[in-house]
KEMAR-250644 format. One line per 10 residues: number of its first residue (from 1); for each residue x, y, z of C-alpha. Coordinates in Angstrom, 3 decimals, padded with zeros to 6 digits. Layout:
% residues N
NUM = X Y Z ~ ...
//
This chain:
% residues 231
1 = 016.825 -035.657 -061.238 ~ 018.799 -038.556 -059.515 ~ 017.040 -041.007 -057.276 ~ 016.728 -039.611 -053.941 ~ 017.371 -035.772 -055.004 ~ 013.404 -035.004 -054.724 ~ 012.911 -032.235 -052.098 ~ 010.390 -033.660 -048.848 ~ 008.164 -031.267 -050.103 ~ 007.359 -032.655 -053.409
11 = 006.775 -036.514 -051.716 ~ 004.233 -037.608 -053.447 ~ 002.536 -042.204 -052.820 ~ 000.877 -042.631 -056.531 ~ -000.558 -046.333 -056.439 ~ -000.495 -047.940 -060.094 ~ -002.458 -051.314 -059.654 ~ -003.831 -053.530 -062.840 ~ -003.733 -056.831 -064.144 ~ -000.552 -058.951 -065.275
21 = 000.741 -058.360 -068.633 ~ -000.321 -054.377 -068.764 ~ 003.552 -053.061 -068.044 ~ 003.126 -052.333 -064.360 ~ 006.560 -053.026 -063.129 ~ 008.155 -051.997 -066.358 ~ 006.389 -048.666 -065.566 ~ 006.625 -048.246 -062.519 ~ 010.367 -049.003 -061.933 ~ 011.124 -046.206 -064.652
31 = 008.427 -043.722 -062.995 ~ 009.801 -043.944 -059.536 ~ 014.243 -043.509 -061.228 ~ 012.995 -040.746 -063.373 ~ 010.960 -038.683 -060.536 ~ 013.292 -039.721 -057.640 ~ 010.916 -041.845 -055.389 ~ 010.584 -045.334 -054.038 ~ 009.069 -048.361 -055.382 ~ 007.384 -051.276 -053.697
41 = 006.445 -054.271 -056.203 ~ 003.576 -055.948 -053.761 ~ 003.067 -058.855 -055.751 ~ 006.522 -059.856 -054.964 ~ 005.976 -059.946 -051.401 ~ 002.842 -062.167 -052.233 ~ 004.842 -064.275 -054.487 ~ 007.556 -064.134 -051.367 ~ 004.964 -065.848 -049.065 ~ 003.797 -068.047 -051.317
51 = 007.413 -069.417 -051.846 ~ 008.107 -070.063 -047.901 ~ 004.677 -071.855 -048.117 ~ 005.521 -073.828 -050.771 ~ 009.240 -074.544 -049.603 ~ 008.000 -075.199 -045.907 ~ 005.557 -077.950 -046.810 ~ 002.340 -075.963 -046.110 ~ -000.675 -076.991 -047.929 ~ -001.903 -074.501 -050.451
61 = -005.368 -075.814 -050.526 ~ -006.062 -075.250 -046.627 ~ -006.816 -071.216 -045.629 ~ -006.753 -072.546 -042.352 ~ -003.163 -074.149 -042.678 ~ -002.270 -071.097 -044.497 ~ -003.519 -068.394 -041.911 ~ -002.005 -070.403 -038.772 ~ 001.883 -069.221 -040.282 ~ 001.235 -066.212 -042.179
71 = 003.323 -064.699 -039.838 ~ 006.471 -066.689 -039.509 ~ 008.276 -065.443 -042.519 ~ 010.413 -062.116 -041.883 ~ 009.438 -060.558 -045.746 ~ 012.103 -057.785 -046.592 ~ 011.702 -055.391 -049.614 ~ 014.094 -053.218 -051.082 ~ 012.576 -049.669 -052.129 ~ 015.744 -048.871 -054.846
81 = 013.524 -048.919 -058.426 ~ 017.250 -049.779 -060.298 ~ 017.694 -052.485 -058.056 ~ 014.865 -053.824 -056.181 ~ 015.334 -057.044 -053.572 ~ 013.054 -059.212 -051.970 ~ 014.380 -061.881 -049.269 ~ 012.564 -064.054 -046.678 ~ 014.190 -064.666 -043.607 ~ 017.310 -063.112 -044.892
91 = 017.308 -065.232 -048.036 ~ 017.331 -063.577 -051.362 ~ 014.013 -065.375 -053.609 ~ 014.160 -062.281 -055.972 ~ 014.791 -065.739 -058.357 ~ 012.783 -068.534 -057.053 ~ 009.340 -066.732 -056.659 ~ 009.054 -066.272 -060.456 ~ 009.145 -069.961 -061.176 ~ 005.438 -071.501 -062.534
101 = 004.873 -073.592 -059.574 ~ 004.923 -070.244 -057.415 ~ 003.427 -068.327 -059.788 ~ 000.710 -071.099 -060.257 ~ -000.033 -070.723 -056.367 ~ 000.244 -067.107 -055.535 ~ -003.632 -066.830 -056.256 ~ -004.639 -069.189 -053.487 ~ -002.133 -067.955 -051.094 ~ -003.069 -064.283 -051.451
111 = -006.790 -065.188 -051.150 ~ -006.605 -066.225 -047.426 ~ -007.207 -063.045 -045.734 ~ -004.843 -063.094 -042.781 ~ -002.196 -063.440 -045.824 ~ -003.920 -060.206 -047.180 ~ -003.828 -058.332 -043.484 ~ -000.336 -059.151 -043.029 ~ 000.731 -058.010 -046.697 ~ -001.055 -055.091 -046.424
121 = 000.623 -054.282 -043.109 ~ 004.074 -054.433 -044.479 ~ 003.171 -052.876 -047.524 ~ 001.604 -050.099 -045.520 ~ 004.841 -049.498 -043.389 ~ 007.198 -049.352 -046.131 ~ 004.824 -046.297 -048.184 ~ 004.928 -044.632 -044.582 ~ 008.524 -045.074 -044.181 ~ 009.324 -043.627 -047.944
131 = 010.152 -039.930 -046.871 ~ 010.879 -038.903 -050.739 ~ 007.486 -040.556 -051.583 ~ 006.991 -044.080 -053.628 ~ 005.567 -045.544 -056.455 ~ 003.707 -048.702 -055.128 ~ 002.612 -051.389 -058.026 ~ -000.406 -054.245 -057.250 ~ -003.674 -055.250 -057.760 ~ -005.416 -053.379 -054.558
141 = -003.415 -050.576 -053.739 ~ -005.642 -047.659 -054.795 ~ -008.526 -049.380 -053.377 ~ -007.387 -051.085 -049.684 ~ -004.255 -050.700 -049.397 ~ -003.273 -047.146 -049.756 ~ -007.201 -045.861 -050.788 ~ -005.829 -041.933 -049.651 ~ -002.225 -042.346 -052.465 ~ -002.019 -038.837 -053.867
151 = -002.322 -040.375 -057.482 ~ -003.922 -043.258 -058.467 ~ -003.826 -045.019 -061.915 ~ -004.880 -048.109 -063.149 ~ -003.243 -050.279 -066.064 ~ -004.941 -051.942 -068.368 ~ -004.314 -053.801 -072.003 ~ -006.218 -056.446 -074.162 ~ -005.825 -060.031 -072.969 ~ -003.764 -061.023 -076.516
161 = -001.315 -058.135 -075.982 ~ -000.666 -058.996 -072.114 ~ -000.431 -062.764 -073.009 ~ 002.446 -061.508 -076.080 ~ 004.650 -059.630 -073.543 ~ 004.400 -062.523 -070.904 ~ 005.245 -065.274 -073.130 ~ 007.912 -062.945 -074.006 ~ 009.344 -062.399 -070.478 ~ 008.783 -065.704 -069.738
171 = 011.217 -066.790 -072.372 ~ 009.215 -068.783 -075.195 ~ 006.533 -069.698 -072.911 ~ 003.217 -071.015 -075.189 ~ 001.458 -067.431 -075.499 ~ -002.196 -069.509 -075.684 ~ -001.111 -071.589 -072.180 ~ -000.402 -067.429 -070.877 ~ -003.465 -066.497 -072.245 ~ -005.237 -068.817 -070.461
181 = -003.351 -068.574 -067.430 ~ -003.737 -064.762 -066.967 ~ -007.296 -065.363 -067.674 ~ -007.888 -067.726 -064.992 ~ -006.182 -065.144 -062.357 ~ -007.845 -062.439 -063.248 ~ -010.942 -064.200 -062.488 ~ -009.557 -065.392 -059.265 ~ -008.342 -062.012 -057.775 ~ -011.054 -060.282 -059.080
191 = -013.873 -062.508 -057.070 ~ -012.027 -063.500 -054.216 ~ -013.900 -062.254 -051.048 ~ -010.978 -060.170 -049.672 ~ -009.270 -056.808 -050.996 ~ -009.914 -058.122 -054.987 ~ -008.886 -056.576 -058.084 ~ -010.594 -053.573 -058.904 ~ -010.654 -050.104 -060.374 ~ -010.472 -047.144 -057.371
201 = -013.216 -044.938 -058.176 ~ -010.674 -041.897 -058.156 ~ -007.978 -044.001 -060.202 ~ -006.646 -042.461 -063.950 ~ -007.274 -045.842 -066.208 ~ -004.685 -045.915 -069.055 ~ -005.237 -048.495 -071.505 ~ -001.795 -049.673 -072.742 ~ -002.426 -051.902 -075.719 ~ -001.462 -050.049 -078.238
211 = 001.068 -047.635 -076.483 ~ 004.782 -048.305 -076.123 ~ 006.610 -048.716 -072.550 ~ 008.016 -045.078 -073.276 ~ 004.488 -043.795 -074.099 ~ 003.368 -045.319 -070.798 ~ 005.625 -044.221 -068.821 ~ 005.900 -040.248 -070.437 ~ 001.840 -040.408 -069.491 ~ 002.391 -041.783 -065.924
221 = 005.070 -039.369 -065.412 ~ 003.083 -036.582 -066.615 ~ 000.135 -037.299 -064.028 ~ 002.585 -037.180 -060.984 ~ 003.889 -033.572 -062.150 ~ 000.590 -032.582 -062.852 ~ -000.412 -033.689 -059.118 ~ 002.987 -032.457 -057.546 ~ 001.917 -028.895 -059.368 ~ -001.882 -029.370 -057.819
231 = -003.208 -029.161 -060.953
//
């Protein structure tokens, strides 16, 4: 079915959250072409904010420096899972917010809770906006923001494997230095005080460490047919 040809009826918001490394996007992009729906990639629009904080000056170790412009920058995302965009105040940073010194910040930024309210709220409007229904990828979608998604699954893999396919897209990056580094931000979104990572109660938990992309996607894909039936 081409993207876009779902009938209204069949709309279904299926939330995939999870930590880095366990194929989210990769999943996600292909679940939402193959079934016709939306996708929203939230940690984009967190890396998005974390860029214009970074490129505007704004100290990344003050909340209250942080919270005082959360909402300045106009965050745009593109829904289209073949071609999704991301641009700040009409800029396009679908580039710049993958670099490490954005990636090493994103953590802190996301923390501040008036970064998390106004995330959420954008996040929020686009899932109510997506009239064929949406495939939204993050860390606290099935559990803040969208807790009533008619499908919710959560991603998970071992930390070696998720290190191996970051290194990987990262080009050659030292897969011990990724290791480490996905380590230390799991830690930090899981404790932080506001919307952290964490399992819904409700949420399908696929463990993809020793499953192929394919695999992983034929199983999510399978889930939202088996929902869209009312099975």
């Amino acid at each position: 079915m081409e993207n876009g040809a779902a009938p209204t009826a069949q709309a279904v918001i299926v939330a995939i959250d999870g930590p880095a490394g366990t194929g989210k996007s990769s999943t996600s992009k292909a679940v939402a072409t193959q079934l016709g729906l939306s996708y929203l990639d939230t940690g984009a629009q967190y890396r998005a904010i974390t860029w214009w904080m970074v490129t505007n000056g704004i100290d990344i170790d003050d909340p209250t420096a942080i919270a005082a412009v959360t909402g300045k920058p106009e965050i745009v995302s593109g829904t289209d899972p073949a071609e999704p965009t991301i641009t700040v105040d009409g800029v396009d940073v679908a580039g710049p917010i993958r670099t490490q010194e954005v990636s090493s910040k994103v953590s802190a930024v996301s923390a501040v809770p008036e970064v998390r309210a106004r995330i959420t709220e954008l996040q929020r409007a686009v899932a109510a906006g997506a009239e064929r229904g949406i495939v939204v990828e993050g860390r606290d979608i099935g559990t803040t923001v969208l807790p009533d998604a008619d499908l919710k699954v959560f991603l998970t893999a071992s930390p070696e494997a998720r290190a191996a396919r970051r290194s990987g897209e990262l080009k050659g990056a030292d897969i011990n230095a990724t290791r480490e580094a996905l380590v230390k931000r799991d830690a930090a979104d899981s404790s932080r005080k506001t919307s952290p990572l964490a399992k819904a109660d409700d949420a399908v938990e696929v463990d993809t460490t020793e499953l192929t992309l394919a695999q992983v996607i034929e199983c999510v894909v399978t889930l939202v047919e088996e929902k869209r039936a009312g099975k």
